[in-house]
N, C-alpha and C positions, 0 to 999 in steps of 0.2 A: 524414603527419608529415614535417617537414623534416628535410633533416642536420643544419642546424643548433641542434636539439634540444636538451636534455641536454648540453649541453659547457661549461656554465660553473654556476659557486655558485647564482648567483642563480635556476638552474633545480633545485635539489637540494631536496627537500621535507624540511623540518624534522618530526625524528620531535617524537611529541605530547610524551614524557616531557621533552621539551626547553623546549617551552614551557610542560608544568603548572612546572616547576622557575623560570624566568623569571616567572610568575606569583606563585609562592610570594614571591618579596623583595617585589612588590609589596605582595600584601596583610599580610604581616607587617608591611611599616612603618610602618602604623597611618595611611598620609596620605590613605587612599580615605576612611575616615569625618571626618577634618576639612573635605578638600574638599567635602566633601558639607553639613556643617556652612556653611560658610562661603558656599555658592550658596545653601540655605535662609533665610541672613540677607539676601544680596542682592536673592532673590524678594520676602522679607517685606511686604506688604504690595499684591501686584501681584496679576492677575488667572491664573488657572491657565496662561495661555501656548497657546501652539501641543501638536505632537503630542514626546509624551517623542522625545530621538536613539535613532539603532538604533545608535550605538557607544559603548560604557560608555568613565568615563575608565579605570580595569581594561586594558578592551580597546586603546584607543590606547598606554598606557603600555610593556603587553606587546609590541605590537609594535615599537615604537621603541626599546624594550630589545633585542630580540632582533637587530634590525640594531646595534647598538654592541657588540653580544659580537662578532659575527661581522668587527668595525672599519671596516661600511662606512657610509659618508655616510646622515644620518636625513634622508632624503629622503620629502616626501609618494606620491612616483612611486615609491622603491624598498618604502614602506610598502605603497601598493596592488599591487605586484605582489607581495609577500611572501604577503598577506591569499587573493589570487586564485587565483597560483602552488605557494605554497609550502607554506602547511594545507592538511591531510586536515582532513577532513567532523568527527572529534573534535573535534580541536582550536577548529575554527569553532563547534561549538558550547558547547565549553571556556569559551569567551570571549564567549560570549553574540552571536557573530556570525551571526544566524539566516537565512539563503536567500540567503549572501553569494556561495555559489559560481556562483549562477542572475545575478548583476547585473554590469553590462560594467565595466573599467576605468574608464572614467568616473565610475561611478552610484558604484564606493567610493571613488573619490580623494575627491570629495566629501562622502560620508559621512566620511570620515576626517579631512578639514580640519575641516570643523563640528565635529566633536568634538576636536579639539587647539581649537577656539578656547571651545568650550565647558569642557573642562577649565582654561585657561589664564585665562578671563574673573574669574573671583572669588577670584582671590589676584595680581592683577596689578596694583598700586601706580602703575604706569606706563602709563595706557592713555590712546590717543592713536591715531587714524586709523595704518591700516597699508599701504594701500593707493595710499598716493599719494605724493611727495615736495609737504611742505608748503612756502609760501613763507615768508619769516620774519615777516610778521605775525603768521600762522596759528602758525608756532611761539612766537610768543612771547604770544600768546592762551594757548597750553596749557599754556606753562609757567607763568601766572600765576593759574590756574586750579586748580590741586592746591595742595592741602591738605596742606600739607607736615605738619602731626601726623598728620594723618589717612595721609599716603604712606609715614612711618616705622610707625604702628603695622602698618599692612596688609604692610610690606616686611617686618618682624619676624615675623610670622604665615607670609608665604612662605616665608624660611627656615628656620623652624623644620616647615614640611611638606616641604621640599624636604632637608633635614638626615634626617630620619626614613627618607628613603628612601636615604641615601646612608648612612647605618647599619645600614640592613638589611645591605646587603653586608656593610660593615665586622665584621657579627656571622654573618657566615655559617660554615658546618662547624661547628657545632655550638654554637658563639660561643666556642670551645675558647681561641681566642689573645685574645680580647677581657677574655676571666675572666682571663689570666695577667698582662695589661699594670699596670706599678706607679704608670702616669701620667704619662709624659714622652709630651709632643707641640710637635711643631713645626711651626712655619706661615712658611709668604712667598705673596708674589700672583707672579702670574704674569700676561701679555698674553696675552688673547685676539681675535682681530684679527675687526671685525665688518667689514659694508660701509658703502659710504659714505665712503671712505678719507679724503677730504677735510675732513670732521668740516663745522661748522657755523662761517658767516663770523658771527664774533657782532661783530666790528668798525665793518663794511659794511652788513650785511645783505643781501650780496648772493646767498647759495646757503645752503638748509639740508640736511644729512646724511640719507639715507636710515632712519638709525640715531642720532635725533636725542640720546637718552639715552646715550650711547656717545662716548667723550671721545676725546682726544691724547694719547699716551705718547711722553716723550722719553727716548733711553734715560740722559742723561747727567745729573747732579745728584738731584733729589729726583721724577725720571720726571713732577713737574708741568708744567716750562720756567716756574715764578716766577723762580728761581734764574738763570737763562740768559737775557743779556741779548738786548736785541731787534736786534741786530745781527747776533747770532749766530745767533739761536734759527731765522730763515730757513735756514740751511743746516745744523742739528742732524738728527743722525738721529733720525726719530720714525715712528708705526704711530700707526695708529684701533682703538680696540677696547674691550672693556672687561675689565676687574682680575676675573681669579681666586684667591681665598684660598684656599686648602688647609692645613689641620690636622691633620697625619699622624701616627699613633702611631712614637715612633721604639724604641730596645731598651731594653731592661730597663737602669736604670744605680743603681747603691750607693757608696758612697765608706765602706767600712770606718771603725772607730778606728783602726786602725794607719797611714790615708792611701792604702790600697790601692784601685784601681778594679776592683769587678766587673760585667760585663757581661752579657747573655743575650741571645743574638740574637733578634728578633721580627718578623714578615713588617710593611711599612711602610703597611698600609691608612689611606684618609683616612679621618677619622669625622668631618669638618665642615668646609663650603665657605662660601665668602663671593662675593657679586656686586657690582658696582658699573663707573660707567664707571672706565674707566684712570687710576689715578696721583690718584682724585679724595679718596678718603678713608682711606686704609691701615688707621688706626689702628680707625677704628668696625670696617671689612670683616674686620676681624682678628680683632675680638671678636665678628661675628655666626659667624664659621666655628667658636670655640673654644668657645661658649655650646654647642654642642652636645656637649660632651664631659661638666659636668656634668648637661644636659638628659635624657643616657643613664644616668644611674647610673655613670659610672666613676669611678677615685678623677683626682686632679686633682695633679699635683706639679711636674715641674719643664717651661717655658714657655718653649722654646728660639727665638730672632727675632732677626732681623738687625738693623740701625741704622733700614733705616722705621722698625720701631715705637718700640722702648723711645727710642730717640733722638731721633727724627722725628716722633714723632705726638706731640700736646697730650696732658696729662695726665688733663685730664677728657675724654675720647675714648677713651683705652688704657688705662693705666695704672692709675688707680680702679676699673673694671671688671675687668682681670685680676687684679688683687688680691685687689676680692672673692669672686672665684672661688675665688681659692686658690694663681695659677699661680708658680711662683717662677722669677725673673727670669735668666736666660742668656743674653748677650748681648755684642756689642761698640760701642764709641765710635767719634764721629768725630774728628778731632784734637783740634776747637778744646774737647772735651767732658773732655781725660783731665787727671789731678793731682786737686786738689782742687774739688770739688762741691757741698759744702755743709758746713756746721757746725751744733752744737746742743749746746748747753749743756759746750762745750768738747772735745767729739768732732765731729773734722774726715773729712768722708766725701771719699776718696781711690779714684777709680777702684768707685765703687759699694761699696765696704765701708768701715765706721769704726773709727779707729784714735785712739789718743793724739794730743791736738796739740803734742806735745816731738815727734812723727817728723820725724829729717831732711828739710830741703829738696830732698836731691838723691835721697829716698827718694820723697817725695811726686811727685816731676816725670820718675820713673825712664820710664815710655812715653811720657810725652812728648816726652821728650829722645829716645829714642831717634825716635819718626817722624821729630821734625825734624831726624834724621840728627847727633844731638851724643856720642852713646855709641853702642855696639856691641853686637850680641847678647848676648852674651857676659854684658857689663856691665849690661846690663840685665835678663837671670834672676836677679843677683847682688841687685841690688838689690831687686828687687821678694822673693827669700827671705827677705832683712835686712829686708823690713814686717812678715813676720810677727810679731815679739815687739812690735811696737808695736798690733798686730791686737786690735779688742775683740772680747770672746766673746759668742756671741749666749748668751742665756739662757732666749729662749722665743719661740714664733712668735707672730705678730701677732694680737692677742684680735678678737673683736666688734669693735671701733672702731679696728682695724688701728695700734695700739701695741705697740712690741715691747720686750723689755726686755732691754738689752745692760749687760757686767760688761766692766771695764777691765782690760786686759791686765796681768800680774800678771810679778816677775821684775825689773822696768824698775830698779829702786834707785834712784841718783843721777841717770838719765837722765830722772825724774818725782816733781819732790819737792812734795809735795801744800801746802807749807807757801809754796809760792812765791807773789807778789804776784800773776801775772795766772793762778794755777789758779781753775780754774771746776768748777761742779758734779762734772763726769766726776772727775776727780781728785781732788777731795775727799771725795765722797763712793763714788765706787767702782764702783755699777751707779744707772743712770737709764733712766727709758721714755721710750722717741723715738718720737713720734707720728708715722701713716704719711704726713701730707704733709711731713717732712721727708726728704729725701733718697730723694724716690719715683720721681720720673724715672728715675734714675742708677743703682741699688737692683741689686746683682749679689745670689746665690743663694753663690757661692762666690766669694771671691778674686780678682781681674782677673791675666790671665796666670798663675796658679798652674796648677800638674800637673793639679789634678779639674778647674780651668774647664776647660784645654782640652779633656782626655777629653769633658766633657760638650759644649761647645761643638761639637766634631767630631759628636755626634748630629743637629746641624740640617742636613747632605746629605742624610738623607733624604727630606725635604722638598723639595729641589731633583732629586732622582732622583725625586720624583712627577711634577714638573714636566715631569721628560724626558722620561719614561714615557708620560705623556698627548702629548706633543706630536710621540711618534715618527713619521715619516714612513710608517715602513714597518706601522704597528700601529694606534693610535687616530687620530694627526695631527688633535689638537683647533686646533691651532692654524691651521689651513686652512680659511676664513670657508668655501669652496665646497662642504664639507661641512653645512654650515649654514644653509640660505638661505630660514631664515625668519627673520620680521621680530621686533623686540619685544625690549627688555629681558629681561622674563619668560620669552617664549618661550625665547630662547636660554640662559638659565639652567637653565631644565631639560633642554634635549639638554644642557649641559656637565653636568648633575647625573647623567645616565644615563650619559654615555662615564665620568664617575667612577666608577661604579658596576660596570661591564665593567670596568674595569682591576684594583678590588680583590680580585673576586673569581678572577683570572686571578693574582693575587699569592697569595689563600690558597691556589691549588689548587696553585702552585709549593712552598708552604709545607709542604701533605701531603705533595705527591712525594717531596721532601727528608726529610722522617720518617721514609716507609715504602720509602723506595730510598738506602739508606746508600752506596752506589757513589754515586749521584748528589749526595748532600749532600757527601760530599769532594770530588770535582769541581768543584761550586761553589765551593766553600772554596779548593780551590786555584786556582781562576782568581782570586780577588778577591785573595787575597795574592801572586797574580801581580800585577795589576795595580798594586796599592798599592806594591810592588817597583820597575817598571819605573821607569827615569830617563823625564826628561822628549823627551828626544831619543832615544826608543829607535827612533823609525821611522827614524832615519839608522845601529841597529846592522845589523851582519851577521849571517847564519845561525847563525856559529859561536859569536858575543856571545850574540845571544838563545837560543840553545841551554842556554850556561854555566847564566843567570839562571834558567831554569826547570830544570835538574837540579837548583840547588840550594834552588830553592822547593820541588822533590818532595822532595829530603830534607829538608825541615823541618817537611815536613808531615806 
């Protein structure tokens, strides 16, 4: 035996109990019997085949879970040394890996590739030579060659196996935090960087991307470069890769009758991803990550998303489908989107809620004015309070054919006299149903700039604290293509669907800690209202300043 033995991780043997527990999300998430399903419909009709693989998809899945808990690169070489090195003789045969410890490095790397390609072949939407850099003939052969109903139904079918397994997690201990959530989740994409940097010269034709399904992300305007002219767009900062959606549960949120906000803290697990190249389609990839929220039995409520979607994405894309779901709209505008949005039947919708059309003009244009710097903070909480009493009341959520039925703000006197020439419906008669293509794009859940939006609106960090989370350097580092370095669309949707799957689980186990170690839950507590405390230039205070700031965060806590 060497000295150099035993001195690192990758030499440490995984006890068994480690990996029957890593097994267990597997088969709970129900995706081994669809995939199985779904190669049976592929065979249909073919002759019995060669000899069955000796690696179940079970067994590959297992172990390239077990390398993302541990956060290192899902490598096929650190897979066979795991398989080799790392199971005791149980475990190998846990996994149905029978006389795996008698065959060389070699004989498993390639059992274990044949079986990621075997697993990956019959939900893969995107299949296309992997092995070679195609020339652009050859890519434009194969992109004319799918069946684009056929590439959406089968990409649907993916995510929804690929979703089942990222819920496993999300319902792990016991599914204790999953039973308590009241239905707020929030989503944004995120860049995932493939290879191939240079993407594909669809211009020229002169060079195609090793990663041909995998787009450009600019990071400036609408992340497409439509927006950015071609003058510029050369020396824009941009990355190759492709769009991570994430759907995170965020805390528990109430808005009382008295206007008061309560909260309940809730560990921020994703329960639905979305794939796609970069910046290519937000608003669908939004809706495949969030389809998986009612796909699980949870309840469905409020739908927190930055200007991509509610703003940015076509309404038949986003919109009509989050609706039907259920999600309700929290959100913010771009400039040229805020004042008035629409009207219908004499209710003019102002910043995504409708109101009286007697509200002042300089009530209706109150965020506007203020972006384009015409009034002051100040003036502009002021106003936007004074919409209130011009505020219609909802009177009922959106039925079956997503009609809602709002009542006219009440109190107004001479400010709405219902007898006047150009009063319209609203006014005269009192409450009207607005059907949900009208003012569906725009469509706020609360108020624009009122006290609950922003409480509520402040729920969608959590979704960008998944984003960080996964992309820490020192932890998962999804966003580093060289932990990555197979090929495929698909392929790399399910390593990102597994390192998802190690982070959630690494957040409910924080979540226990904090229960059952009440020293430690205050600790956290107090460093987050540290944080939230600190100025923004605190790295230029002194010992004696930051000292101040956190005595008096301990006594207030």
């Amino acid at each position: 035996m060497s000295d150099l033995d035993y001195l690192g991780r990758h030499d440490t043997r995984l006890e068994f109990q480690r990996v029957v527990n890593a097994a267990r999300f597997i088969d709970q998430s129900g995706a081994l019997p669809k995939l199985a399903a779904l190669r049976a419909k592929m065979r249909a009709g073919r002759g019995a085949g060669g000899r069955p693989g000796s690696v179940t998809d079970r067994a590959i899945l297992v172990v390239l879970f077990l390398l993302a808990t541990e956060h290192e690169a899902m490598h096929l070489t650190l897979a066979t040394h795991t398989v080799r090195r790392r199971l005791d003789a149980a475990s190998l045969r846990y996994l149905e890996l029978h006389r795996f410890d008698e065959l060389s490095e070699v004989q498993v790397y390639h059992r274990l590739a044949r079986a990621l390609q075997t697993l990956i072949a019959p939900c893969d939407p995107f299949r296309g030579p992997r092995r070679k850099r195609l020339t652009f003939a050859e890519y434009e052969q194969l992109v004319n060659s799918r069946d684009i109903e056929a590439v959406e139904r089968l990409n649907d079918v993916l995510h929804e196996i690929v979703n089942d397994l990222v819920f496993s997690s999300a319902n792990a201990d016991g599914g204790q935090w999953i039973a308590q959530t009241d239905g707020n989740f929030a989503f944004d994409g995120t860049l995932i960087k493939a290879g191939g940097g240079r993407g594909t010269d669809k211009k020229f034709g002169r060079y195609v991307s090793s990663e041909p399904d995998a787009s450009i992300y600019f990071r400036d305007g609408d992340h497409s470069g439509t927006d950015i002219s071609a003058g510029k767009k050369k020396f824009a900062k941009h990355a190759f890769g492709f769009e991570l959606t994430l759907a995170t549960m965020t805390d528990n949120f109430r808005v009382g009758r008295d206007g008061e906000v309560h909260q309940q803290e809730m560990p921020h697990v994703v329960v639905g991803i979305g794939w796609d190249g970069a910046s290519r389609a937000p608003g669908r990839n939004a809706i495949r990550a969030l389809k998986s929220v009612p796909a699980h039995g949870l309840p469905v409520n409020l739908g927190l998303g930055d200007r991509a979607y509610y703003s940015g994405a076509k309404t038949e894309h986003f919109h009509v489908f989050a609706s039907a779901m259920g999600f309700k709209p929290v959100t913010e505008y771009r400039v040229d989107q805020l004042g008035k949005q629409d009207d219908y039947r004499g209710a003019l919708q102002v910043d995504g809620w409708w109101y009286c059309s007697t509200m002042p003009k300089n009530l209706i244009s109150a965020t506007k004015d203020y972006k384009d710097g015409l009034i002051d903070k100040k003036t502009r909480n002021k106003r936007v309070e004074a919409r209130r009493k011009y505020a219609a009341i909802r009177k009922s959520r959106p039925d079956s054919e997503g009609v809602t039925r709002w009542s006219h703000p009440v109190n107004l006197g001479h400010r709405c006299n219902p007898d006047r020439k150009d009063a319209d419906l609203f006014c005269t008669q009192k409450t009207i149903s607005i059907p949900l293509a009208a003012g569906l794009k725009h469509a706020q859940e609360f108020q624009f700039e009122s006290p609950e939006w922003k409480a509520a609106y402040n729920l969608r960090t959590t979704v960008e604290q998944a984003n960080g989370g996964l992309k820490r350097g020192s932890t998962h580092n999804l966003g580093e293509k060289e932990k990555r370095r197979l090929r495929g669309r698909t392929a790399q949707f399910v390593l990102a669907a597994l390192v998802v799957m190690a982070r959630n689980i690494e957040l409910l186990r924080l979540a226990r800690r904090k229960q059952e170690d009440v020293e430690f839950a205050k600790s956290v507590a107090r460093k987050k209202e540290l944080r939230k405390s600190m100025p923004y230039n605190s790295a230029r205070m002194n010992d004696d300043e930051r000292e101040e700031i956190e005595k008096a965060m301990a006594a207030r806590t």
